[in-house]
C-alpha positions as CSV (number, residue, x, y, z in Angstrom):
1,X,48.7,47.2,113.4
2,X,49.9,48.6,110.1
3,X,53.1,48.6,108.6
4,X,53.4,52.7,108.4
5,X,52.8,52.7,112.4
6,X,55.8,50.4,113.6
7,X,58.7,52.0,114.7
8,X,61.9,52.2,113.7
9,X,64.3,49.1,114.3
10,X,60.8,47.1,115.3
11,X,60.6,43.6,113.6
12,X,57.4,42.3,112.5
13,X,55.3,39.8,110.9
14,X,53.4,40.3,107.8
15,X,49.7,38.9,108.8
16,X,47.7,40.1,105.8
17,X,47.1,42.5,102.7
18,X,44.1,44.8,103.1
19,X,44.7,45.8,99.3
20,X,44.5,42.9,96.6
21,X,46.2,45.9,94.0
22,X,49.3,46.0,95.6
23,X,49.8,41.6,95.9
24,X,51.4,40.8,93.1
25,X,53.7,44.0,93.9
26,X,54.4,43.1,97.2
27,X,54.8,39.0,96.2
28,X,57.5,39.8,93.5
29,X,59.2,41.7,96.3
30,X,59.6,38.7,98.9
31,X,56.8,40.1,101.2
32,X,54.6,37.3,102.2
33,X,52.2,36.4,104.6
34,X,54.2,35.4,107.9
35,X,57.4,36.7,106.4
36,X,59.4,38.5,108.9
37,X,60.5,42.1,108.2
38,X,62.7,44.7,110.4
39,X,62.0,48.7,110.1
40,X,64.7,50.3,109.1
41,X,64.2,53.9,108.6
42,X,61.5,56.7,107.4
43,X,61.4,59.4,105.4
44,X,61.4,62.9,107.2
45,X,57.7,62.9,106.4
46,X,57.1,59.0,106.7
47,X,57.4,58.3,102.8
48,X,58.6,55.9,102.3
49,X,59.7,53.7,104.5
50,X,63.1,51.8,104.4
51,X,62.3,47.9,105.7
52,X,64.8,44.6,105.6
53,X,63.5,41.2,104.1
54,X,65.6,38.0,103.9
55,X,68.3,40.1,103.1
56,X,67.2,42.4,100.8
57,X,66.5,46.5,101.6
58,X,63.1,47.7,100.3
59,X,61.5,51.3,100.0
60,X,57.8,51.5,100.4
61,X,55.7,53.7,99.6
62,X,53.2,55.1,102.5
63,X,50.2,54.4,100.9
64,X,51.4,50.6,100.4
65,X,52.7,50.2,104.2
66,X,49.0,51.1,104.6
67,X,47.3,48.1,103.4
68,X,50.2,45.3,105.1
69,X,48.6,44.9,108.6
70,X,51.7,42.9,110.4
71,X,52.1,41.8,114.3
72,X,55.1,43.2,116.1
73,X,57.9,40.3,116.9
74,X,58.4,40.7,121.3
């Protein structure tokens, strides 16, 4: 699953990047592989999307959320 298709208030767990472009992006933002992150909220039109990590609120854009394919936390 991709980041831009969990739901709202959905925690998950960053598996992989499909993008190597948006890495070093990502990495400066605290988003790792097996880092857990928590959905927040969406723009009315899905861009961005509002996520939690370790603490910290980040905006992402669509296209980003794209290329994070993450596992949802039961």
């Amino acid at each position: 699953m991709r980041l831009h298709q969990v739901p709202i208030g959905q925690k998950v767990k960053i598996l992989e990047f499909q993008h190597r472009g948006i890495f070093l992006k990502l990495l400066e933002m605290g988003l790792l592989p097996d880092t857990i992150i928590e959905v927040l909220g969406k723009a009315p039109l899905g861009d961005p999307i509002y996520i939690a990590v370790h603490q910290t609120f980040v905006a992402l854009r669509k296209s980003e959320a794209q290329n994070i394919v993450v596992q949802i936390i039961v």
